[in-house]
GULUMDO-245536 format. One record per residue (C-alpha): x, y, z; residue in three letters. Coordinates in steps of 0.2 Angstrom, whole numbers, plus 5000, padded with zeros to 4 digits. Last residue first. Layout:
! residues N
XYZALA ...
***
This chain:
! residues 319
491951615178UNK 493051475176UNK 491851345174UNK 490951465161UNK 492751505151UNK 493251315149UNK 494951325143UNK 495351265123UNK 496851135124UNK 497551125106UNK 497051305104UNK 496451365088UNK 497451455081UNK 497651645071UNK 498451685055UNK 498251875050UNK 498451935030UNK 498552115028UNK 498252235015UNK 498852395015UNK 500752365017UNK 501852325032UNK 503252215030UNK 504352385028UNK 505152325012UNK 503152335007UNK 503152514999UNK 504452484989UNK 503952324981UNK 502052394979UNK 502852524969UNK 503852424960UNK 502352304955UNK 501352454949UNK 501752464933UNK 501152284932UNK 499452344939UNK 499452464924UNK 499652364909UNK 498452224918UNK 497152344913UNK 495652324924UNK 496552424938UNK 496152584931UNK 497152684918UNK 495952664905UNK 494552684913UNK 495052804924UNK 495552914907UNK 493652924904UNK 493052964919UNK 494453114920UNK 493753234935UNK 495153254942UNK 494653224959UNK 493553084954UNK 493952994940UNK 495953014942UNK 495952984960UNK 494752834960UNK 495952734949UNK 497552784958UNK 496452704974UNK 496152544962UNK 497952544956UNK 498352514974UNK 497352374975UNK 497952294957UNK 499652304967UNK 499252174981UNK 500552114989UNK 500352075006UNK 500752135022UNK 500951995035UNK 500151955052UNK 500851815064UNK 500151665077UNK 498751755084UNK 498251655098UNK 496251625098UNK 495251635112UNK 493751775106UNK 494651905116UNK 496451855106UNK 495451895090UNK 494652055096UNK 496552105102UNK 497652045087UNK 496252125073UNK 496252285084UNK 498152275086UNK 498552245065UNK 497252365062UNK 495252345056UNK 494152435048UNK 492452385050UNK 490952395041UNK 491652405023UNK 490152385011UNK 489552565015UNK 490852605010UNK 492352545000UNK 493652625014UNK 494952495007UNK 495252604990UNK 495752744997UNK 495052904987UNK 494453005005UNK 496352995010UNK 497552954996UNK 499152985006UNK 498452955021UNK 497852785017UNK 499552725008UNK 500552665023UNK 499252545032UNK 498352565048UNK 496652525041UNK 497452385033UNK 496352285021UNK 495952125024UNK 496551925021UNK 496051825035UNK 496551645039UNK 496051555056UNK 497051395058UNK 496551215069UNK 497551175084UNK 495751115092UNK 494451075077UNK 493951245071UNK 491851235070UNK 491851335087UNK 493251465083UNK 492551515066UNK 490751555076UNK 491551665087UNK 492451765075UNK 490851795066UNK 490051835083UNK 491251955084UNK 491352025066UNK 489252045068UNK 488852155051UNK 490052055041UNK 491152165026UNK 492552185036UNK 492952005038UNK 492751945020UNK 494052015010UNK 494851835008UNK 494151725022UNK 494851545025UNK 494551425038UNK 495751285040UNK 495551095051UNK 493551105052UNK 492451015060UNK 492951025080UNK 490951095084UNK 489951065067UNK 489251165053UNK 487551275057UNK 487551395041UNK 486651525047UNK 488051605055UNK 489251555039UNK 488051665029UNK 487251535018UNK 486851485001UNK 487951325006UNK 489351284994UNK 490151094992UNK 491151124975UNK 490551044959UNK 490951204950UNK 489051204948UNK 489051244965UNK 489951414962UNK 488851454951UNK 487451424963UNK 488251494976UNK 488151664965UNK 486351644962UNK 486051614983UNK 487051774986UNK 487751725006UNK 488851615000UNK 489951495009UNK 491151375007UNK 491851195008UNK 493151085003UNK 493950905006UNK 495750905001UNK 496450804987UNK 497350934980UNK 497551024962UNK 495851044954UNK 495251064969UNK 496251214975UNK 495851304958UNK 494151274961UNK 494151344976UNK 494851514971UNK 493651544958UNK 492351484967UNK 490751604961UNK 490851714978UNK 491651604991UNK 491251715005UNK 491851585019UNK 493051455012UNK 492951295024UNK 494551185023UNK 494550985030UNK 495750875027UNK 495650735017UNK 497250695012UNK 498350785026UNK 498350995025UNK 500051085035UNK 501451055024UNK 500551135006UNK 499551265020UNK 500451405010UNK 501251314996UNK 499151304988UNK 498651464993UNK 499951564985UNK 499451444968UNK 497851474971UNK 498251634974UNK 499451704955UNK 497951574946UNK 496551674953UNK 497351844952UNK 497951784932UNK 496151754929UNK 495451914935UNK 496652014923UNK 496251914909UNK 494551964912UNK 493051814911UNK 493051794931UNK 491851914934UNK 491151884952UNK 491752014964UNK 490052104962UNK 489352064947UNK 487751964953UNK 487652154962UNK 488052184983UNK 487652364985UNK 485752394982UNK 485052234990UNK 486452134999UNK 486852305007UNK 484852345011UNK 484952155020UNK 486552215031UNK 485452385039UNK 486352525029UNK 487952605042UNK 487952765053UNK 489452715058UNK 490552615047UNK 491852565059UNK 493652595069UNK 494052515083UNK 495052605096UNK 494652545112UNK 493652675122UNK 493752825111UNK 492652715097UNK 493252765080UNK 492152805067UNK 492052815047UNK 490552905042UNK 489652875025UNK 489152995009UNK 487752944995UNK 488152974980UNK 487952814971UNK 488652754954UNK 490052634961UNK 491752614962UNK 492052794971UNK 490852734987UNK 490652904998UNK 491752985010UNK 491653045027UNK 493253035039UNK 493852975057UNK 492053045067UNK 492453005085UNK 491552855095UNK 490452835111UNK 489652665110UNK 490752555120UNK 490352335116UNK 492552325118UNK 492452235100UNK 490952255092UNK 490852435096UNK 489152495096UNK 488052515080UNK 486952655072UNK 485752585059UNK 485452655044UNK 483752645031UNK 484352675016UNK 483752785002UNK 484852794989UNK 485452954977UNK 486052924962UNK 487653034956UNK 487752934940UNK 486252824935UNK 485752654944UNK 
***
């Protein structure tokens, strides 16, 4: 695709996957800054619950299409990637350090190439899994030596009470059916078993500021935008208890928005590509910032842990 290249998709207009309510109100239009397309996309709230979505949106196979690239997500050659990977592995690993037994159970969904997994292999004895929806990026991943089905995780049929962790980074909001999603994660858990989802925060401190040049609008790929009580409330609905949500730091995130700002509403390509968050320069000149604007606890990005009951009620008996 050229610059300013115009796509034609074939949209669909969705209800609100959370309260199922189909009247909404237009939050912002604004079109994809990382990539080469033009076209513009509608952010929408429904007035019944709050939930905010992509609305119209491409049907999901048109995204994997024209939006979803073998790059997408899946250089891990820069030195920038590769100080992410190591800098999360090792968050990754102190986080459920107390929690995982030999053995245990963990399913990655959205794996892209494995990165992540990899690096939790190559220093645990836990028994991993994931999903890919690209089949050519699940095959690298697999050639990692790491257990990846070609799948989304609807398709992918695991077992009832399988799993003791399921992880999704930037996931979530990319999945065309978040509820039946969520549902499917609560089935495989194993009772007391942990839900972990890292996502942008629609509700987070720098999205006014930057408005249509946020980075965690990245349409059309971004179907729903979720809050701390929109996340809490859907989850809760499905029958997990939300056990805490964090902000997160994530300064190569906020260089990204600095990143579209420059290119686009000043109009400096070249300089964007220079002070863009592929320069591990500027992502460290962003650490303060980040600092600052995470005292609050509440940053763009937010990482929600949810359970599995130990004791899940029958809903049909009860109904």
């Amino acid at each position: 695709m050229t610059e300013s290249t115009l796509l034609e998709l074939e949209l669909e207009d969705p209800v609100c996957e959370s309260c199922g309510g189909g009247e909404k109100e237009r939050v912002i239009s604004t079109r994809d800054y990382e990539t080469p397309i033009s076209n513009h996309f509608a952010v929408s709230r429904c007035t019944s619950c709050g939930l905010v979505y992509t609305a119209p949106r491409p049907k999901f196979e048109d995204l994997l299409t024209h939006l979803y690239g073998d790059d997408y997500l899946c250089d891990e050659s820069g030195l920038t990637q590769k100080l992410r990977t190591a800098y999360q592995g090792r968050a990754f690993m102190r986080k459920f350090r107390d929690f995982m037994y030999p053995g245990a159970r963990l399913l990655e969904v959205g794996c892209a190439a494995g990165g992540l997994l990899a690096y939790v292999k190559e220093h645990s004895d836990w028994n991993l899994h994931a999903c890919e929806p690209r089949r050519e990026i699940a095959e690298l991943a697999c050639r990692r030596g790491l257990d990846v089905q070609p799948h989304t995780l609807a398709e992918a049929e695991y077992d009832d009470d399988f799993f003791d962790v399921v992880y999704m980074s930037h996931v979530i909001e990319h999945v065309p059916d978040v509820r039946v999603t969520m549902e499917t994660v609560f089935r495989i858990l194993k009772p007391g078993g942990l839900f972990i989802t890292e996502h942008p925060d629609f509700g987070g401190p720098t999205r006014p500021f930057f408005g249509r040049y946020w980075w965690g609008y990245h349409l059309p790929r971004h179907l729903t935008h979720f809050t701390r009580d929109s996340m809490s409330r859907m989850l809760e609905s499905v029958g997990f208890e939300v056990d805490g949500i964090r902000g997160c730091f994530r300064p190569s995130l906020l260089a990204r928005s600095i990143e579209n700002c420059i290119k686009e509403r000043l109009g400096l390509r070249a300089l964007s590509r220079v002070l863009g968050q592929r320069n591990p320069a500027v992502i460290a000149a962003m650490f303060p910032f980040e600092y600052l604007i995470g005292r609050s606890g509440h940053s763009d990005v937010m990482e929600v842990t949810a359970r599995k009951p130990e004791t899940v009620p029958d809903r049909a008996a009860a109904a």
